[in-house]
N, C-alpha and C positions, 0 to 999 in steps of 0.2 A: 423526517425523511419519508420518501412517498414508500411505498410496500413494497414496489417492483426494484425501486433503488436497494433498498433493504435488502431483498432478496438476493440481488445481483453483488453485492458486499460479500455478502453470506458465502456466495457459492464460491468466488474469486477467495476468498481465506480459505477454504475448506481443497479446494485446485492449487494453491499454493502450499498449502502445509503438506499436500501428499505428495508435492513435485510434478503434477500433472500439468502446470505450467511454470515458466518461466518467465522472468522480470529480467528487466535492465538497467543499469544505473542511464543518468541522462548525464549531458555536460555539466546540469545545475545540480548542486550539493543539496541531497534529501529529497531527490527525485526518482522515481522508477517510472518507470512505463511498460506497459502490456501490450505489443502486437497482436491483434485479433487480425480475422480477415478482412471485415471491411472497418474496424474501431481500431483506436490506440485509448488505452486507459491510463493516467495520468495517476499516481497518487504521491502529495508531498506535504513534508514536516514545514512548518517555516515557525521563526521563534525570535520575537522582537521586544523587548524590554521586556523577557520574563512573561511573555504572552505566548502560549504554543498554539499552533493552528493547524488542522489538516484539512488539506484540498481533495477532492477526488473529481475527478473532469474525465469525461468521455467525449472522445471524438471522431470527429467522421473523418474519409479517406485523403480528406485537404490539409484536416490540422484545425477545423473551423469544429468551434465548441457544439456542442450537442447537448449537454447536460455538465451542470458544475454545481459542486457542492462544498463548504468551506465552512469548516467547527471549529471554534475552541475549547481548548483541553486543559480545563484546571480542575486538580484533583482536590478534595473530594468530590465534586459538584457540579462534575463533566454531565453531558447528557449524555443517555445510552448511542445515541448517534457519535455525537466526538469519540465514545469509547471505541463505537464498532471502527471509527475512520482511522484509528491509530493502532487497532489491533491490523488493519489490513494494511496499514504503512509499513510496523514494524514485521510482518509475513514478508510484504516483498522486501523490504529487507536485508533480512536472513536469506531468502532465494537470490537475489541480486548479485550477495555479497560472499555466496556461498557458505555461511556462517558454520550450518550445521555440519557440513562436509570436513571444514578443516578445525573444525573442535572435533569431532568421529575421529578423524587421521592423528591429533593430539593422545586424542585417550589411546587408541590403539598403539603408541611410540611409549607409552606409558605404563601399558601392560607387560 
């Protein structure tokens, strides 16, 4: 993965785990996507005969690709890349799907 992609992975987990931005689910199952201002950021699971794969695709204001990138994810022997693309899958996620919000509201029904 080039350095700046890297980077920009990096920072997009780090802006999701604080809530500083928001994800969406799409119509396709194990899709999110990120509104920026002039990008949509794409990131998705797909998992075909026991093969997991994650995509990450950047795009311009048309929908027309810009940058795309596609790992596989088998465990032990993922590359550090596949690990970073699924730790930023499963961020959006939990942001998407509101994960952490109504497990907080659980525990708090709990106490």
């Amino acid at each position: 993965m080039h350095s700046k992609n890297e980077q920009l992975v990096h920072r997009l987990i780090e802006k999701t785990e604080s809530g500083e931005i928001n994800w969406n689910s799409t119509s396709r199952p194990m899709q999110y996507t990120l509104s920026m201002t002039a990008n949509q950021i794409l990131i998705e699971r797909t998992a075909n005969m026991g093969i997991v794969k994650y995509r990450f695709s950047i795009l311009d204001s048309q929908g027309g690709d810009v940058e795309s990138m596609s790992r596989q994810y088998n465990t032990p022997t993922s590359t550090p890349d596949a690990a970073l693309l699924k730790e930023l899958y499963e961020a959006a996620h939990r942001n998407a799907n509101h994960i952490d919000e109504t497990i907080d509201r659980l525990l708090d029904e709990l106490d």
